[in-house]
Residue frames as a rotation matrix with the C-alpha (Angstrom) as fourth column:
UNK 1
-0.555 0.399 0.730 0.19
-0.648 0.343 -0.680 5.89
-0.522 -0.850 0.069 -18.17
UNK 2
0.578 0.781 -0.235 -2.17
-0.764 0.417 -0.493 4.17
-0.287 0.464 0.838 -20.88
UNK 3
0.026 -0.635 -0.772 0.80
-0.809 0.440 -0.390 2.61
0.588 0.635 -0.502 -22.19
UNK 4
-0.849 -0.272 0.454 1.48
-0.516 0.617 -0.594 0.75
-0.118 -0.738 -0.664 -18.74
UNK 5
-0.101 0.891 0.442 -2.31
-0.705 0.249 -0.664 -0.52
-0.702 -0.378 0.603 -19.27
UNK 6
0.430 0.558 -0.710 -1.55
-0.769 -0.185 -0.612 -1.90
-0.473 0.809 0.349 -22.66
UNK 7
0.192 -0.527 -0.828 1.45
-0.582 0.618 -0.528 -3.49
0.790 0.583 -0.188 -22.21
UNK 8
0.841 0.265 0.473 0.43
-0.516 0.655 0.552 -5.66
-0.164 -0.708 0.687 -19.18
UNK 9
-0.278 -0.726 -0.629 3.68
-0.493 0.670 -0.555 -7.49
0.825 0.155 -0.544 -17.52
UNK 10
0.511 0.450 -0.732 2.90
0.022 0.844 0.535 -10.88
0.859 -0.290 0.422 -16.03
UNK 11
0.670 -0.111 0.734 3.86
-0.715 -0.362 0.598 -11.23
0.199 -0.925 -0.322 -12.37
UNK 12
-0.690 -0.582 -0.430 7.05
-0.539 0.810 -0.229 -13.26
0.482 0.074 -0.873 -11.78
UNK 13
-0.025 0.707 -0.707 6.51
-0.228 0.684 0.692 -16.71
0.973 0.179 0.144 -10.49
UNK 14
-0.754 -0.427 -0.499 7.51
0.356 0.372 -0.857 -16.40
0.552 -0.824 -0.129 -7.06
UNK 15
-0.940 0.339 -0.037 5.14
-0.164 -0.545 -0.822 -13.64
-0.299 -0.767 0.568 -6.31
UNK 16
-0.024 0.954 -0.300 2.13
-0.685 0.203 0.700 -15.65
0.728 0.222 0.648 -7.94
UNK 17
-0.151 0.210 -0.966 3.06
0.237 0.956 0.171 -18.69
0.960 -0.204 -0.194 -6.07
UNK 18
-0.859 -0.285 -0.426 3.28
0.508 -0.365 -0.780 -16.57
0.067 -0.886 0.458 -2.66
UNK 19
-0.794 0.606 0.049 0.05
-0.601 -0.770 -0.215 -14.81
-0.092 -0.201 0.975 -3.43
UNK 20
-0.023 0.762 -0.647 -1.78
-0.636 0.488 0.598 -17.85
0.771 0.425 0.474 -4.48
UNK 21
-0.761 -0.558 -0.332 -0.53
0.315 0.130 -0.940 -19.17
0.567 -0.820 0.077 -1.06
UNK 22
-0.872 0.490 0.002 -1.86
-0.358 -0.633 -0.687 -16.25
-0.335 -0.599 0.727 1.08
UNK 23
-0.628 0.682 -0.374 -5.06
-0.740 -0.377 0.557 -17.01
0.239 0.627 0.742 -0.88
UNK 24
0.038 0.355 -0.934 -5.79
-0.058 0.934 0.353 -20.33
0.998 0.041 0.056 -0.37
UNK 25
-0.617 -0.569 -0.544 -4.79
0.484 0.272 -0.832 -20.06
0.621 -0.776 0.108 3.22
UNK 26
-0.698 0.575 0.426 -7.12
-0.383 -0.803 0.456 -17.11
0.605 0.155 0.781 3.77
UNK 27
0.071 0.993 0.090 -10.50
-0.571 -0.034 0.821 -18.48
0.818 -0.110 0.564 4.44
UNK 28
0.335 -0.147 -0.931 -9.03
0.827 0.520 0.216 -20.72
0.452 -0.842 0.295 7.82
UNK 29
-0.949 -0.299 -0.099 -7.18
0.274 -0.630 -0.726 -17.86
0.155 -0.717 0.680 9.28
UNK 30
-0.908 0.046 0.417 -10.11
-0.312 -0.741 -0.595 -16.06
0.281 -0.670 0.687 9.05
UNK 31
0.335 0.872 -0.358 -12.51
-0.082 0.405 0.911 -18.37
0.939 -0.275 0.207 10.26
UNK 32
-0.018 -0.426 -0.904 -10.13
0.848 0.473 -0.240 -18.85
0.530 -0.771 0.353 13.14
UNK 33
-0.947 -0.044 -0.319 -9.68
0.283 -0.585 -0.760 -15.29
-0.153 -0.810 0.567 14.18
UNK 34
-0.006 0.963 0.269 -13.97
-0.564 -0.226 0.794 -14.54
0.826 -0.147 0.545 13.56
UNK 35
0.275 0.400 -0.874 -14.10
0.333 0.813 0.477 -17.57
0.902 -0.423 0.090 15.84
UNK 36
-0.026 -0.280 -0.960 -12.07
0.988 0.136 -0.066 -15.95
0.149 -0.950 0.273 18.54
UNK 37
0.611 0.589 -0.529 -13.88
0.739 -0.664 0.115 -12.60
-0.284 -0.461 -0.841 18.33
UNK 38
0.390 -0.147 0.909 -11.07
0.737 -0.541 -0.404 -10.95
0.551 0.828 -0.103 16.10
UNK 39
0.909 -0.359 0.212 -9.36
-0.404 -0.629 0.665 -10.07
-0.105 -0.690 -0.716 19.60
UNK 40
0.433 -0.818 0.378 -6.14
0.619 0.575 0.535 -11.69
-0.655 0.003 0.755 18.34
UNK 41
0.287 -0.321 0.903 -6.09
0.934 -0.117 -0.338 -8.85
0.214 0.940 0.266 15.32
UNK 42
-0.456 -0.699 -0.551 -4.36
0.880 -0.445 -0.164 -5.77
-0.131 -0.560 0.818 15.73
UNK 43
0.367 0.929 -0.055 -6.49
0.755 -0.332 -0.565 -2.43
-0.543 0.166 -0.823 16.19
UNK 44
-0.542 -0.696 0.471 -5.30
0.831 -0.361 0.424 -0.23
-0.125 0.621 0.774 13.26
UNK 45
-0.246 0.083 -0.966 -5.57
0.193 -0.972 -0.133 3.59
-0.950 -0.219 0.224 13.30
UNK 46
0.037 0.172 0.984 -7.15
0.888 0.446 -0.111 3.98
-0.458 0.879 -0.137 10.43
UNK 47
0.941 0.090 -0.326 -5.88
-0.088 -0.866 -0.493 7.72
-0.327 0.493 -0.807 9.70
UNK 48
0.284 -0.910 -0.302 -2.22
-0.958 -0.285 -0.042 7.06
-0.048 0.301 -0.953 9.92
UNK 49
0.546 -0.042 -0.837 -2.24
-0.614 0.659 -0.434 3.25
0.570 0.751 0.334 9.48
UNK 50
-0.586 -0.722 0.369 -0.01
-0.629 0.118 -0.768 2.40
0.511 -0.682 -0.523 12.61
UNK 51
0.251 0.833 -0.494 -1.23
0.220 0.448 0.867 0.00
0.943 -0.326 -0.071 15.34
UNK 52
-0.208 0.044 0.977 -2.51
-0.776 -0.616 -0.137 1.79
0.596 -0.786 0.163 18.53
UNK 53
-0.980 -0.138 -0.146 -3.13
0.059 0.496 -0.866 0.37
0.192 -0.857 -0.477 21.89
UNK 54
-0.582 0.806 -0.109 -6.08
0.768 0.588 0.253 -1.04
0.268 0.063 -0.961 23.36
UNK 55
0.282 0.474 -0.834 -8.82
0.801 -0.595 -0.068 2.13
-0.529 -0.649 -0.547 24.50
UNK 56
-0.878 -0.425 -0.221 -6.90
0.202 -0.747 0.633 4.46
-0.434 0.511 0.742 22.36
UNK 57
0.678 0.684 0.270 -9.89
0.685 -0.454 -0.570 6.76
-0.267 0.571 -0.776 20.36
UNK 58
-0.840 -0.533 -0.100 -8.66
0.434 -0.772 0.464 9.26
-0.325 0.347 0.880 18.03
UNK 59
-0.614 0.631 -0.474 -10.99
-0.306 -0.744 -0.594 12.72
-0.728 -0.219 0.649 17.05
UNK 60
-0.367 0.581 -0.726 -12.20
-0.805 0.193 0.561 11.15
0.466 0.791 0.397 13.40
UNK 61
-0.846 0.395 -0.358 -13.28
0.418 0.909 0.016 7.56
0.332 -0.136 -0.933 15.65
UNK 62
-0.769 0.369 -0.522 -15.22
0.282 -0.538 -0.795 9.98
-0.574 -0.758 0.309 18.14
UNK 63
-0.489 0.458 -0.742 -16.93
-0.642 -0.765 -0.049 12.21
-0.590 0.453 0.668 14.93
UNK 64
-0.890 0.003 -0.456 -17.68
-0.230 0.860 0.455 8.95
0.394 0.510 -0.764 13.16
UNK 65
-0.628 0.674 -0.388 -19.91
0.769 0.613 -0.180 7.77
0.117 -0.412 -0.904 16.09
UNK 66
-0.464 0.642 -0.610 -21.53
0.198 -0.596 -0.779 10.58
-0.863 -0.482 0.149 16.60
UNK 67
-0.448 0.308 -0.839 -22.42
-0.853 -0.428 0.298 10.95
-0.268 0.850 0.455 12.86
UNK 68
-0.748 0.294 -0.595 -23.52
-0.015 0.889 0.458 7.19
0.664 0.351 -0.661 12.81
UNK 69
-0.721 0.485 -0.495 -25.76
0.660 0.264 -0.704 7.38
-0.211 -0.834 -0.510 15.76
UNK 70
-0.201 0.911 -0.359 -27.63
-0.396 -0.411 -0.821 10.14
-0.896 -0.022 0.444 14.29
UNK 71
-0.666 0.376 -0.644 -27.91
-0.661 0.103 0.743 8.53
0.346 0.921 0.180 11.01
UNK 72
0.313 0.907 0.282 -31.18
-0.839 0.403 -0.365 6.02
-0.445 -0.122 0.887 12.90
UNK 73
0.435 0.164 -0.885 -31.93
-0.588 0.796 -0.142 3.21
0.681 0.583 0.443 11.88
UNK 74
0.539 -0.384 -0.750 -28.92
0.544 0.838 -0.038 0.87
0.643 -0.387 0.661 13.04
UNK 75
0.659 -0.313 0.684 -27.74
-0.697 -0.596 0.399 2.70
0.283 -0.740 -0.610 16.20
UNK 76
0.063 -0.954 -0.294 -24.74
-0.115 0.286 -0.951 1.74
0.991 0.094 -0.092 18.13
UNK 77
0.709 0.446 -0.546 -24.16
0.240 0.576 0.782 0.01
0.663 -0.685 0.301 21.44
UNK 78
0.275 -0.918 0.286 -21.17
-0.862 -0.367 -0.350 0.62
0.426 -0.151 -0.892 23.86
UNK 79
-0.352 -0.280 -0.893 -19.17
-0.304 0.937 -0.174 -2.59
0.885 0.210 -0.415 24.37
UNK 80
0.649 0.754 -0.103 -20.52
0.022 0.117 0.993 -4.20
0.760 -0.647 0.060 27.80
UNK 81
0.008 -0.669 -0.743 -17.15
0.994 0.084 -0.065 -3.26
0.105 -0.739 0.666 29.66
UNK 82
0.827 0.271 -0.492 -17.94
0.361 -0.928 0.095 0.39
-0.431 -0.256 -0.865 29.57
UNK 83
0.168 -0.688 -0.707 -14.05
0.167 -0.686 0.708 1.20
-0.972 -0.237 0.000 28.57
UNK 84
-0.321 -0.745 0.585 -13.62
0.446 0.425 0.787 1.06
-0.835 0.513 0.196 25.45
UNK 85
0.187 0.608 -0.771 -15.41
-0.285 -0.718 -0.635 3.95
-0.940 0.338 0.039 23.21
UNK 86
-0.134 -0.181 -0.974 -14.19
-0.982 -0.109 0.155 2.53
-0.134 0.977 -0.163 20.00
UNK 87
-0.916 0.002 -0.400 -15.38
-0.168 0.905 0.391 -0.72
0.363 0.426 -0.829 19.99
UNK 88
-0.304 0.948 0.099 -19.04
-0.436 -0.045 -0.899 -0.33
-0.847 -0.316 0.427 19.81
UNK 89
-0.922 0.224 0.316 -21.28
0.378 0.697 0.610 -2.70
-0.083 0.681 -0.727 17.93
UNK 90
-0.559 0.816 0.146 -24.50
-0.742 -0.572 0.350 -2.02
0.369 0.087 0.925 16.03
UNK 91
-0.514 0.840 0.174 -27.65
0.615 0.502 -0.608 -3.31
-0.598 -0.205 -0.775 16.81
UNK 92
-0.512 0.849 0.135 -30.80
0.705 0.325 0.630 -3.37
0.491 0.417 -0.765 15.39
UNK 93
-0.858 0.514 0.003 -33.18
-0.415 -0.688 -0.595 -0.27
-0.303 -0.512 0.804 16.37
């Protein structure tokens, strides 16, 4: 494993020019979806990586909020359609 640190191979040139791409490109996309409230991005399950359907809560989103709400301070809102238990926003206490 140290070896692989030591003997550092350069990244071909397609996949610099394709990452240096994605890079530059970057800071519009996501000014575009912030601008449109980031309801264009898909809501990933962040235990098993998949994307779930809108309203979907899973038991670690649930145990989360409840462990963030008591932590004070910045407390959590529910969105202002009522349905959606996983897409609460903080606020300011």
């Amino acid at each position: 494993m140290t070896l692989a640190f030591l003997n550092l191979v350069p990244p071909r040139p397609w996949l610099r020019e394709r990452v240096e791409e994605i890079a530059d490109a970057f800071p519009a996309r996501f000014r575009e979806a912030y601008e449109g409230g980031l309801g264009a991005l898909p809501n990933y399950n962040l235990d098993n990586g998949r994307a779930q359907e809108e309203g979907v809560s899973t038991p670690r989103a649930e145990e989360a909020l409840r462990f963030l709400t008591r932590l004070g301070g910045a407390g959590l809102q529910p969105p202002e359609n009522g349905r959606d238990p996983a897409r609460y926003r903080g606020v300011r206490r």
